[in-house]
FILUMMI-779688 format. One record per residue (C-alpha): residue number from 0; residue in one letter; chain; y, x, z. Coordinates in nm, 2 decimals, padded with zeros to 4 digits. Each point is the difference from the previous one (the first is absolute). Layout:
N
+-----+----+----+--------+--------+--------+
:   i : aa : ch :     c2 :     c1 :     c3 :
+-----+----+----+--------+--------+--------+
: NUM :  A :  A :      Y :      X :      Z :
...
+-----+----+----+--------+--------+--------+
//
This chain:
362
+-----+----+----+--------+--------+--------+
:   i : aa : ch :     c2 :     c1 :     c3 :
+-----+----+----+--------+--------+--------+
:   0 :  X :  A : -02.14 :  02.48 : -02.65 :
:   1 :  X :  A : -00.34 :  00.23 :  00.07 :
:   2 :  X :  A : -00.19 : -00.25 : -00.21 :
:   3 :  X :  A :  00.25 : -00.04 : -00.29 :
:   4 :  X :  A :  00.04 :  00.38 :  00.00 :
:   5 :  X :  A : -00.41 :  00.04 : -00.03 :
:   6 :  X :  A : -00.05 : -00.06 : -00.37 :
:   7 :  X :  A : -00.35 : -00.08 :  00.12 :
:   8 :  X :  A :  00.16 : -00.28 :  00.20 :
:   9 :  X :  A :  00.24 : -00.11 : -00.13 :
:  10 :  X :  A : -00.17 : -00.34 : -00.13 :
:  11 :  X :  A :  00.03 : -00.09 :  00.44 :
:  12 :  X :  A :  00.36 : -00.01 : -00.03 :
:  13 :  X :  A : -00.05 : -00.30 : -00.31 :
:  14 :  X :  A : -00.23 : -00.13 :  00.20 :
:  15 :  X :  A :  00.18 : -00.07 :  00.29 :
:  16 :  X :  A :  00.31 : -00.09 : -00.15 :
:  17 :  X :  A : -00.21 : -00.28 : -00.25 :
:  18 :  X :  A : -00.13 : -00.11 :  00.32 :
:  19 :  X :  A :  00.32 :  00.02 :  00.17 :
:  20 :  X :  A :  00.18 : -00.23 : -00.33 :
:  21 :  X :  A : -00.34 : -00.23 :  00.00 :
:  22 :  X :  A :  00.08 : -00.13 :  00.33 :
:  23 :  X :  A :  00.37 : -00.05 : -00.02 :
:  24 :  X :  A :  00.15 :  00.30 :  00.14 :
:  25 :  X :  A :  00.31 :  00.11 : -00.07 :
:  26 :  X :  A :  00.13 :  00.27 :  00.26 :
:  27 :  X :  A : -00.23 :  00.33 :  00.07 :
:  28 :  X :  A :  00.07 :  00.25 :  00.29 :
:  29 :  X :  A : -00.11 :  00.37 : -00.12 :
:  30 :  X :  A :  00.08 :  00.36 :  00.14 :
:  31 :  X :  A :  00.25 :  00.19 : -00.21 :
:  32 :  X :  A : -00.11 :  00.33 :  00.24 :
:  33 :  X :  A : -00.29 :  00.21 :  00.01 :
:  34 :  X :  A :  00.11 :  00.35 :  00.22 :
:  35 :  X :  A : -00.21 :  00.29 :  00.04 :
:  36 :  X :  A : -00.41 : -00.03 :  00.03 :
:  37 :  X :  A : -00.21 : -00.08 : -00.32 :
:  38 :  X :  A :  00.14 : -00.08 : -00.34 :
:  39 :  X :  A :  00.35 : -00.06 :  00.19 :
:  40 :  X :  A :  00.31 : -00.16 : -00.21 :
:  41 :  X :  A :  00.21 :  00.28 :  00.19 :
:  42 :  X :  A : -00.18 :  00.30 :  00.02 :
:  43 :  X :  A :  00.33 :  00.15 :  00.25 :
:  44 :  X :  A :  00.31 : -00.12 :  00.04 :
:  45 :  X :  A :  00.14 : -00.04 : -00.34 :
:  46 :  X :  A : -00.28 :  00.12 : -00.16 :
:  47 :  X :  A : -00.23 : -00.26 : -00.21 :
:  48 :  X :  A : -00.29 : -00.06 : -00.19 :
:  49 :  X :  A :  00.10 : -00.12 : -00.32 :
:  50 :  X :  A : -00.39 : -00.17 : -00.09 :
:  51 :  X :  A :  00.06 : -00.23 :  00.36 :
:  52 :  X :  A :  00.32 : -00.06 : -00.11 :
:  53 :  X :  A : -00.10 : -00.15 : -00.32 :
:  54 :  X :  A : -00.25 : -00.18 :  00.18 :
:  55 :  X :  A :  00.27 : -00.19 :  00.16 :
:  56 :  X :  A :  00.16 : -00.07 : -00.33 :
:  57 :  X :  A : -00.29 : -00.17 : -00.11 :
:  58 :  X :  A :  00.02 : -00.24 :  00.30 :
:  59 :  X :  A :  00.30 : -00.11 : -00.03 :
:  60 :  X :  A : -00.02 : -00.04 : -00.41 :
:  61 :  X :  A : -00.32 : -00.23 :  00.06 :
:  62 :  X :  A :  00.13 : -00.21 :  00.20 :
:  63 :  X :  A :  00.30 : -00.01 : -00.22 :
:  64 :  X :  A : -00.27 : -00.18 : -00.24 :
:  65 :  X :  A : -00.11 : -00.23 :  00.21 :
:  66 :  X :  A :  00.36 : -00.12 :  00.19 :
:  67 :  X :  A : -00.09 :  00.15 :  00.30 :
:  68 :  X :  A :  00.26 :  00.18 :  00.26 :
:  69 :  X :  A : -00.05 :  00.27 :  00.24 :
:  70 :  X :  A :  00.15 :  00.10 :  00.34 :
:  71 :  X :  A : -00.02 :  00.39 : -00.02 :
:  72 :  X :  A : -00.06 :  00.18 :  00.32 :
:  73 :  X :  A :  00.15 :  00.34 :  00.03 :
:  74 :  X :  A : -00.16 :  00.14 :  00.29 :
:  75 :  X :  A : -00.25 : -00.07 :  00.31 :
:  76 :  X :  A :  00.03 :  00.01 :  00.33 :
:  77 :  X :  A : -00.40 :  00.09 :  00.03 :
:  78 :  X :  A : -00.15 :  00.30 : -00.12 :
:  79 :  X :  A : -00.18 : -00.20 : -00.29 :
:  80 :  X :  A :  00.09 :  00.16 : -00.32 :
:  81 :  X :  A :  00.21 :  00.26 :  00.24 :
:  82 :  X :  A :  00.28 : -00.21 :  00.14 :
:  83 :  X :  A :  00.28 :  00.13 :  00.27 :
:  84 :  X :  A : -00.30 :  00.25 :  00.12 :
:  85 :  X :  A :  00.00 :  00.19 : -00.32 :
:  86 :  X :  A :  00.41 :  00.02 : -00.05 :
:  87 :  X :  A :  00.04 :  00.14 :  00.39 :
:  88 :  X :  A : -00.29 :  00.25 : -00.09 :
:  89 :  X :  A :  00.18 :  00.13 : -00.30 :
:  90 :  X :  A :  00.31 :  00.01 :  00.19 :
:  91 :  X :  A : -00.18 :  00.22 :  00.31 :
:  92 :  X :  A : -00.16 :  00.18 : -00.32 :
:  93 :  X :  A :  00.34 :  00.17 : -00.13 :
:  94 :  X :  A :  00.07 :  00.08 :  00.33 :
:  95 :  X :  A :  00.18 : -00.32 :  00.19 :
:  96 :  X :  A : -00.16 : -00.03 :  00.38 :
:  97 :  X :  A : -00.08 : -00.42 :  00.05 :
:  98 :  X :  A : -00.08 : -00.13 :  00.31 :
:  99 :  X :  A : -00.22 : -00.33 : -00.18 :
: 100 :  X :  A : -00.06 : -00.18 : -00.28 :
: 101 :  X :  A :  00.29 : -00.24 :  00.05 :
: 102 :  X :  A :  00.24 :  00.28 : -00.07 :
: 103 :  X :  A : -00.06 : -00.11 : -00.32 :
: 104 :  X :  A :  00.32 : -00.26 :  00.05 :
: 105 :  X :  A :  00.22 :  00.20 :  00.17 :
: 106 :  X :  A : -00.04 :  00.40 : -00.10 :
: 107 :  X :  A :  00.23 :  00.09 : -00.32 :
: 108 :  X :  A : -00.25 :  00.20 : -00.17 :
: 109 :  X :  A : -00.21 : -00.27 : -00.03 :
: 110 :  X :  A :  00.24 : -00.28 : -00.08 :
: 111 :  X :  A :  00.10 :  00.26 : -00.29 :
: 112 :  X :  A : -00.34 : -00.02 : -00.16 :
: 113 :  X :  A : -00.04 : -00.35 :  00.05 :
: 114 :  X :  A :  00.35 : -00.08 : -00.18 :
: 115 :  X :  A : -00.11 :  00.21 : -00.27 :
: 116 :  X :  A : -00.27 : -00.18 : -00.03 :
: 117 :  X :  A :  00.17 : -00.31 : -00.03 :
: 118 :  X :  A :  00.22 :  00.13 : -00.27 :
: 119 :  X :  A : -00.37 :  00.09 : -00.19 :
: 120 :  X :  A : -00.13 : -00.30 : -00.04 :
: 121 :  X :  A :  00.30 : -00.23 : -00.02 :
: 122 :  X :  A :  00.10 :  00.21 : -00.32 :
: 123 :  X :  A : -00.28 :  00.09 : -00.16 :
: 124 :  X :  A : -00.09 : -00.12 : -00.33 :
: 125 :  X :  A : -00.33 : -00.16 : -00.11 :
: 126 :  X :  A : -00.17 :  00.20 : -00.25 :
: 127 :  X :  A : -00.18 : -00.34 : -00.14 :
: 128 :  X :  A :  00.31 : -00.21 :  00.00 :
: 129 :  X :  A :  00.27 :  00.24 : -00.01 :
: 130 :  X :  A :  00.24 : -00.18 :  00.34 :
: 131 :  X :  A :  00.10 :  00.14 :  00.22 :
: 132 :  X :  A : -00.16 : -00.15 :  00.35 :
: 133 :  X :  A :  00.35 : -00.10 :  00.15 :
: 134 :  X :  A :  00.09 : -00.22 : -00.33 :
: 135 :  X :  A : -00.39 : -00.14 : -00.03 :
: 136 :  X :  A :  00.06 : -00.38 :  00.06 :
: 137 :  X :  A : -00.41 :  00.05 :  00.06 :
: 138 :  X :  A :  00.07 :  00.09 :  00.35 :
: 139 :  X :  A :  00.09 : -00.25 :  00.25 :
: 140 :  X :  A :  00.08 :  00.23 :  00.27 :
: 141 :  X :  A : -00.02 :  00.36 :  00.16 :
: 142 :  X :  A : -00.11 :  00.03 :  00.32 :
: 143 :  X :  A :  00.12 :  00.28 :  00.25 :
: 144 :  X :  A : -00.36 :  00.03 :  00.18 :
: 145 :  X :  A : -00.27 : -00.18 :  00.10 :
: 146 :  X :  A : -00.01 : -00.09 :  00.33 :
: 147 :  X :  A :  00.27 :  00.24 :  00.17 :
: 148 :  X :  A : -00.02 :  00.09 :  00.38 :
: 149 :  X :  A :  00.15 :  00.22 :  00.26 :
: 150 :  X :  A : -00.17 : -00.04 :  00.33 :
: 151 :  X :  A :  00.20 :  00.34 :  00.09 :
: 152 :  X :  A :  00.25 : -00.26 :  00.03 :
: 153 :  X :  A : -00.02 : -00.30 :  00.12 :
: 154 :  X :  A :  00.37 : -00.13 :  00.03 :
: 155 :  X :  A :  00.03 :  00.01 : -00.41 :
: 156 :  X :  A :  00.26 :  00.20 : -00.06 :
: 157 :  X :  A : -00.18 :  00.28 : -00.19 :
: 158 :  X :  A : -00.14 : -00.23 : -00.24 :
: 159 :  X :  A :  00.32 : -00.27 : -00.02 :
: 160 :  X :  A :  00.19 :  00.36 : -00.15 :
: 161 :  X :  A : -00.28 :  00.11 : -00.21 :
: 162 :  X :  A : -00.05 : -00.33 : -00.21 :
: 163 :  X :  A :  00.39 : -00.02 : -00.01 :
: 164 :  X :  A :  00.02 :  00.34 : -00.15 :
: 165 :  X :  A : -00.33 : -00.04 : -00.22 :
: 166 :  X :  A :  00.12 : -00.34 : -00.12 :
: 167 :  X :  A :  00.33 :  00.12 : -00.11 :
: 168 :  X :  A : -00.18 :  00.29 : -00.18 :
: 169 :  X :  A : -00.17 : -00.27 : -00.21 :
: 170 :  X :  A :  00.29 : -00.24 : -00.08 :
: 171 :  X :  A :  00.21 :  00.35 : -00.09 :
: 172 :  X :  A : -00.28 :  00.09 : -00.28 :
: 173 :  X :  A : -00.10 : -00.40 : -00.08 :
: 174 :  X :  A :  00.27 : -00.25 :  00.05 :
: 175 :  X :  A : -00.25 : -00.27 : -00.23 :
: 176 :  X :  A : -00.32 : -00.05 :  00.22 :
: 177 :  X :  A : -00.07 : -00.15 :  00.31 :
: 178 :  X :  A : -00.08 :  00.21 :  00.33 :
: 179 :  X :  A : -00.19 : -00.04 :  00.31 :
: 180 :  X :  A : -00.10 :  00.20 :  00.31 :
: 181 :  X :  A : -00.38 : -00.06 : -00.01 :
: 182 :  X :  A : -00.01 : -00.13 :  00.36 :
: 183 :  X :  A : -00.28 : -00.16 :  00.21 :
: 184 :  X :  A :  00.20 : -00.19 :  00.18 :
: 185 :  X :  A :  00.03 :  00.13 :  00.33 :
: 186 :  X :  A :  00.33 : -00.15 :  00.20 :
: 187 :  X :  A :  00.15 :  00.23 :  00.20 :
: 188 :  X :  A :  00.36 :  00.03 :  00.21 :
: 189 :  X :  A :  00.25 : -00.14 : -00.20 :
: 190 :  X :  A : -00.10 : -00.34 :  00.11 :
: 191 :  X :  A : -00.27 :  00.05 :  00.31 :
: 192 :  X :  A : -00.13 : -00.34 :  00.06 :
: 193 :  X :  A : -00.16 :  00.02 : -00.34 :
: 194 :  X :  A : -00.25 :  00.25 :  00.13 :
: 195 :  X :  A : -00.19 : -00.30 :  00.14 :
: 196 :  X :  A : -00.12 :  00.00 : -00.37 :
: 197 :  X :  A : -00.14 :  00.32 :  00.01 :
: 198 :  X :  A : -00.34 :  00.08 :  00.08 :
: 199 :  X :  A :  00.04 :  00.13 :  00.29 :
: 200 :  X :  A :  00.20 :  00.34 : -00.04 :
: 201 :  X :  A :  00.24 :  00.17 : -00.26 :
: 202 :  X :  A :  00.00 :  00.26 : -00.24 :
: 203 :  X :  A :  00.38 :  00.11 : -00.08 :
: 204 :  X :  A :  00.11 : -00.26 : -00.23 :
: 205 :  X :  A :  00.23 : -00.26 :  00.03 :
: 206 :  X :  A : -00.06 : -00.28 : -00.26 :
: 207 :  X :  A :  00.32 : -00.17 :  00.04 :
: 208 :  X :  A :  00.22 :  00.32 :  00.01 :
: 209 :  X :  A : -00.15 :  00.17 : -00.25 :
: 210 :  X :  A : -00.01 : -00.20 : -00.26 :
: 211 :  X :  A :  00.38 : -00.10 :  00.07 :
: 212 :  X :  A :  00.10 :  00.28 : -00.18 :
: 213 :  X :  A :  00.19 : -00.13 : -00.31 :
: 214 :  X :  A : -00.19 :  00.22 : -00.27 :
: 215 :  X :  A : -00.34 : -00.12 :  00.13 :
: 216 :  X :  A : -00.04 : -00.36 : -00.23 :
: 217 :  X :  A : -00.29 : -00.20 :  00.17 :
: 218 :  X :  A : -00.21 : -00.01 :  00.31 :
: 219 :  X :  A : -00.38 :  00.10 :  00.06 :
: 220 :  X :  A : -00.22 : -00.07 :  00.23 :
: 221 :  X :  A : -00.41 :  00.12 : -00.01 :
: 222 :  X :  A : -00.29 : -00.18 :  00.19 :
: 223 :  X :  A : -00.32 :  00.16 :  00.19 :
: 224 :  X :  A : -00.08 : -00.19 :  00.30 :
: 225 :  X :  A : -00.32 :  00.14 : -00.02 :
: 226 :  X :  A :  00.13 :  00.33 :  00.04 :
: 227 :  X :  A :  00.29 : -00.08 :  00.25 :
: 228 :  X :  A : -00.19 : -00.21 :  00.24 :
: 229 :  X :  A : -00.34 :  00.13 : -00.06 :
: 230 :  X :  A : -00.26 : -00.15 :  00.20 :
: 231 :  X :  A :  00.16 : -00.37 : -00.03 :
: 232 :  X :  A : -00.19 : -00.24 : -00.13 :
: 233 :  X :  A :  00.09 : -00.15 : -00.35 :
: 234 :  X :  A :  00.19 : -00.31 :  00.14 :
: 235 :  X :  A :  00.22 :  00.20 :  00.24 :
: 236 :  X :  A :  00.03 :  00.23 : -00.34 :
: 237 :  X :  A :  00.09 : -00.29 : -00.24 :
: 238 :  X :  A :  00.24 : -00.13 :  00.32 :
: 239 :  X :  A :  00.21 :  00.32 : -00.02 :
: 240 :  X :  A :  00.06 :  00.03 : -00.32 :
: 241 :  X :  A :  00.14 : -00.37 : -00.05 :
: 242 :  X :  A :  00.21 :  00.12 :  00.23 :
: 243 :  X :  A :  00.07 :  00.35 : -00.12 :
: 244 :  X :  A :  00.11 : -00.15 : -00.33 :
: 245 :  X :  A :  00.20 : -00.32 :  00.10 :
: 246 :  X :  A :  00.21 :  00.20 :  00.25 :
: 247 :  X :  A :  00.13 :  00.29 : -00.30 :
: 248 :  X :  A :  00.07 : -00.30 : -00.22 :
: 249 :  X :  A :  00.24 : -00.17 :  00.25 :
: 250 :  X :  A :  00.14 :  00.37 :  00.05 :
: 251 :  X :  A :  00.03 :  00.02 : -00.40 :
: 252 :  X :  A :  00.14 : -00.31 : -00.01 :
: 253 :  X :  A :  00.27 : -00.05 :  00.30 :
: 254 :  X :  A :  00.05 :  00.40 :  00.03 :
: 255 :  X :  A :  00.00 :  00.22 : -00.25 :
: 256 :  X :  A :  00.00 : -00.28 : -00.30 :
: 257 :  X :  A : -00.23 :  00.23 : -00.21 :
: 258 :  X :  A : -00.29 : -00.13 : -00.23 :
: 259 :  X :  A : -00.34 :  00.09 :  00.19 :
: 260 :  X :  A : -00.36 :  00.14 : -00.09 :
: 261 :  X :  A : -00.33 :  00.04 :  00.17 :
: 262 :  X :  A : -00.07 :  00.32 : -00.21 :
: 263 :  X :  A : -00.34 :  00.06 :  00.19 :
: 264 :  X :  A : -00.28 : -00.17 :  00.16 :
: 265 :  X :  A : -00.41 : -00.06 : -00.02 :
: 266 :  X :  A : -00.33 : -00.01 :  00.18 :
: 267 :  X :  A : -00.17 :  00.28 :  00.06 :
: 268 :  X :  A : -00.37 : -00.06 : -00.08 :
: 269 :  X :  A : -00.07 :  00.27 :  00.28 :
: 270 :  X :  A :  00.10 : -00.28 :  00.25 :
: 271 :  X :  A : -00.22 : -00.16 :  00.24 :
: 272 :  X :  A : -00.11 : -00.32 : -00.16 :
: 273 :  X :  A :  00.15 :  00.11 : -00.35 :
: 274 :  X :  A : -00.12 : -00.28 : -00.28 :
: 275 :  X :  A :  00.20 : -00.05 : -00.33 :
: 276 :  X :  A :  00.06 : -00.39 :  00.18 :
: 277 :  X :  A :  00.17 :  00.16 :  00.28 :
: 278 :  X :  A :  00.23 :  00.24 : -00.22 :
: 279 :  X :  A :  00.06 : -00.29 : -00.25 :
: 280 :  X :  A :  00.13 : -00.18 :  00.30 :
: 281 :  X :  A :  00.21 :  00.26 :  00.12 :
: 282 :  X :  A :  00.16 :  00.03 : -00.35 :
: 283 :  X :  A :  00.07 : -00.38 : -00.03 :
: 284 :  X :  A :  00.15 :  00.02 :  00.32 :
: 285 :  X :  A :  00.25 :  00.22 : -00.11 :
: 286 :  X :  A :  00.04 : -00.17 : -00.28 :
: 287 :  X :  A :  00.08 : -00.25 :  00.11 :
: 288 :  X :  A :  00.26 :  00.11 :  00.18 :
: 289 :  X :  A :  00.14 :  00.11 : -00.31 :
: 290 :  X :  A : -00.03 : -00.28 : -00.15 :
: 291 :  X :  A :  00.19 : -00.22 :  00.22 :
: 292 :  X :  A :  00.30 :  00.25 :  00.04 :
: 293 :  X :  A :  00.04 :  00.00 : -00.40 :
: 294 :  X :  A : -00.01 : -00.40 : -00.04 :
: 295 :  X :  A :  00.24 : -00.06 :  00.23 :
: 296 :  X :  A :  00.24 :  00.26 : -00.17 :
: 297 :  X :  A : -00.06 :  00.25 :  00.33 :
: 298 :  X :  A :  00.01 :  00.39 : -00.03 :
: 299 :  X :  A : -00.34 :  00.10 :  00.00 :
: 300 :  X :  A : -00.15 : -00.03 : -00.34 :
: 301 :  X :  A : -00.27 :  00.24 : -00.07 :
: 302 :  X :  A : -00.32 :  00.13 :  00.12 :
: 303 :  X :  A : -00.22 :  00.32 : -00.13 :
: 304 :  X :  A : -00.32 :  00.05 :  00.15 :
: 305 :  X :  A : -00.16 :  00.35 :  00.04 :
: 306 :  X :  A : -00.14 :  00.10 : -00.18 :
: 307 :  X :  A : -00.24 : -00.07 : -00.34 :
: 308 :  X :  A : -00.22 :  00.22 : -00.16 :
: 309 :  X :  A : -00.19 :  00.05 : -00.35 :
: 310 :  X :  A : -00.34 :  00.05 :  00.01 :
: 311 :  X :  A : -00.13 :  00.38 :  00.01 :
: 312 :  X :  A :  00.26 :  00.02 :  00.34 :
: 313 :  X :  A : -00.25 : -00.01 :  00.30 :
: 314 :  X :  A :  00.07 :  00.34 :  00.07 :
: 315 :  X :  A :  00.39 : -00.09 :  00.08 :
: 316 :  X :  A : -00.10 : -00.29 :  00.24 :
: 317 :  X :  A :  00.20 : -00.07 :  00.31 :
: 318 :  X :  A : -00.16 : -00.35 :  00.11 :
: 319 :  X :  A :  00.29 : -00.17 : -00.17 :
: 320 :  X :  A : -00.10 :  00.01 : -00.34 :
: 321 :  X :  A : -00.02 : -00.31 : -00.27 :
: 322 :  X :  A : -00.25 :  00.02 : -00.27 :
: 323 :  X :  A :  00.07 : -00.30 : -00.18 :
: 324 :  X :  A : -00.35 :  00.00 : -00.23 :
: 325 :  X :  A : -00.18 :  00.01 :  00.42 :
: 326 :  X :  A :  00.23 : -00.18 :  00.14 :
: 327 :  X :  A :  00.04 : -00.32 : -00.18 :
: 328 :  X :  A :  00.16 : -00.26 :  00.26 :
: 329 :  X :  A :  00.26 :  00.30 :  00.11 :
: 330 :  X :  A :  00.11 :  00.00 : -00.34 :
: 331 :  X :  A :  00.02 : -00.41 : -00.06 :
: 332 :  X :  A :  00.25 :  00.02 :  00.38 :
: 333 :  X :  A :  00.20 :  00.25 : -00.19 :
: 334 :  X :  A :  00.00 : -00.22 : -00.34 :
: 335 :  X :  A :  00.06 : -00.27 :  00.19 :
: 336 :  X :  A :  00.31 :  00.13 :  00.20 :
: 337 :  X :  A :  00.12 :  00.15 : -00.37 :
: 338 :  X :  A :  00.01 : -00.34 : -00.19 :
: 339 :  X :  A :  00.17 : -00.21 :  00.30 :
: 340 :  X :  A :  00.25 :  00.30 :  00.03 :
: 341 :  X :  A :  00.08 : -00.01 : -00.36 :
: 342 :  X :  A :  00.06 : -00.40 :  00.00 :
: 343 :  X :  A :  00.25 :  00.05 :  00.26 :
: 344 :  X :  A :  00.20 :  00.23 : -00.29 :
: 345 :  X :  A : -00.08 : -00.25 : -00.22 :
: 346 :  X :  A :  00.15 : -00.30 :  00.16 :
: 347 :  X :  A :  00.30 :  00.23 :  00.14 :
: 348 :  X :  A :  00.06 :  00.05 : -00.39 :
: 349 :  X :  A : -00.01 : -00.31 : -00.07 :
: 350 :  X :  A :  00.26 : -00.09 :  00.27 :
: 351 :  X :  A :  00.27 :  00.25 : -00.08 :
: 352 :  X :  A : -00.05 : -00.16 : -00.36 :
: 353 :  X :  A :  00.06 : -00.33 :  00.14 :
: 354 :  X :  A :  00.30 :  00.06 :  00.21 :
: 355 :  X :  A :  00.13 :  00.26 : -00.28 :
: 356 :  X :  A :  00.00 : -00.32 : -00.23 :
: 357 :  X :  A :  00.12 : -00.26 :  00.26 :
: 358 :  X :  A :  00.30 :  00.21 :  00.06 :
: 359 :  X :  A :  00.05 :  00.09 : -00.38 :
: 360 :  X :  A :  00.05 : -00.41 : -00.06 :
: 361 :  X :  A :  00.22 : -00.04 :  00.35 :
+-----+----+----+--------+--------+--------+
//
């Protein structure tokens, strides 16, 4: 959205997305927020900048072009591009006293602004294709925030009533597309023994609870050993996350019977002992796991690394970044991944065909 709203650079966002088609990709995950700060989508609550706006119009009618879907996040639980930091300030701004940053899910002030600005993006209407965001077939999915947490409290509760009310906000204003929470993962005390999974503490989330809530459509889980168990060693970090992804596809599977998908995970190249063999690695490992879920008609069925980046985008480095003209073999795992993933559709076509026929002559 910054770069497509930048007339300057607006040749990044074809970039990326011709890279992004190139190698087989189908589903992107992008931010439909921007609060507060520089250039920000909502300059205060309800309040927006029209040219960022249009930026995000021109995302989603590229990828139109080129058959690719996004997930649209509407908020962050970070204070990147503003997130649950910025909506509590403007709350404490017009006069509303906040204790932290997490009475961002449970103050009414602030769920007010960010219903609102639910209700602005689902219905507004792109100037370049003239539909309305909540009928655009373009968009896979909204997302109600990346990577909530509440460590204010730890039994769930808070969250578990925010995502129930947030979710039916959503489904009230767009009964067409799919929704998810944006979760890490994280079990919590719906189902204690689970939390064997975690690494090694909680953050106010409760995976299996949470996305039990009927408006909420599929599962997600992210994946950062390197930041979870920092100062493991890359086996004990490849270890966990076999782990980490095998146990939320049994739960998708045998608990909450809801389609599943690693929406986040990488290699940060500010590791110790970072190469692009030992990321490549990493990624086929998840992959894999991916992989085998799919073929065998399980729930997990997706995977969306973080993150890639055009050229002339050093500046917004994290460690995490893709450049697909420097990073060759990176992009050949992700090709790779794209064209086994796509025969699975294939051959699943071709069976419903089969069986459609077989029953047609019965």
């Amino acid at each position: 959205m910054y770069q497509a709203s930048d007339p300057s650079d607006k040749s990044k966002v074809y970039e990326t997305l011709d890279d992004a088609s190139r190698l087989g990709v189908n589903v992107i995950r992008t931010w439909a927020f921007s609060d507060g700060g520089y250039r920000p989508l909502q300059v205060s609550p309800g309040s927006y900048n029209e040219q960022m706006f249009k930026g995000l119009d021109l995302v989603i009618a590229e990828a139109k072009k080129r058959g690719i879907y996004l997930i649209l996040t509407l908020v962050n639980n970070w204070e990147g591009f503003g997130g649950k930091k910025q909506y509590v300030q403007w709350a404490r701004d017009q006069g509303h006293y906040l204790n932290s940053d997490d009475d961002f899910f449970s103050d009414n002030a602030v769920k007010g602004y960010y219903k609102n600005h639910i209700k602005a993006v689902l219905t507004r209407v792109n100037t370049i294709t003239g539909v309305a965001y909540k009928d655009d077939p373009t968009i896979f999915a909204w997302e109600l925030m990346n990577e909530p947490r509440c460590q204010n409290d730890l039994s769930g509760q808070i969250l578990q009533a925010w995502i129930s009310e947030m979710a039916a906000q959503v489904k009230s204003i767009d009964g067409n597309h799919l929704l998810t929470i944006g979760l890490e993962g994280f079990y919590g005390e719906s189902v204690p023994e689970r939390k064997q999974f975690n690494p090694g503490y909680e953050v106010g989330t409760d995976f299996i609870s949470n996305h039990q809530i009927h408006e909420v459509d599929f599962a997600t889980i992210h994946a950062y050993p390197d930041q979870w168990i920092s100062g493991s060693n890359d086996e004990t970090q490849l270890e966990f996350v076999k782990k980490w992804i095998e146990s939320h596809i049994q739960d998708s599977s045998n608990v909450l019977r809801k389609p599943l998908m690693v929406t986040e995970f990488g290699k940060s190249s500010r590791s110790s002992g970072y190469n692009a063999g030992v990321r490549d690695s990493y990624l086929r490992t998840i992959y894999d796991a991916i992989y085998e879920s799919a073929r065998v008609g399980g729930p997990c069925a997706g995977g969306l690394f973080w993150h890639v980046m055009a050229q002339g985008m050093e500046g917004w480095s994290d460690g995490y970044e893709v450049f697909f003209a420097q990073n060759p073999s990176t992009g050949s795992v992700i090709s790779q991944q794209s064209s086994r993933m796509a025969n699975l559709n294939v051959r699943y076509v071709r069976n419903r065909r089969l069986q459609e026929m077989l029953l047609a002559d019965e």
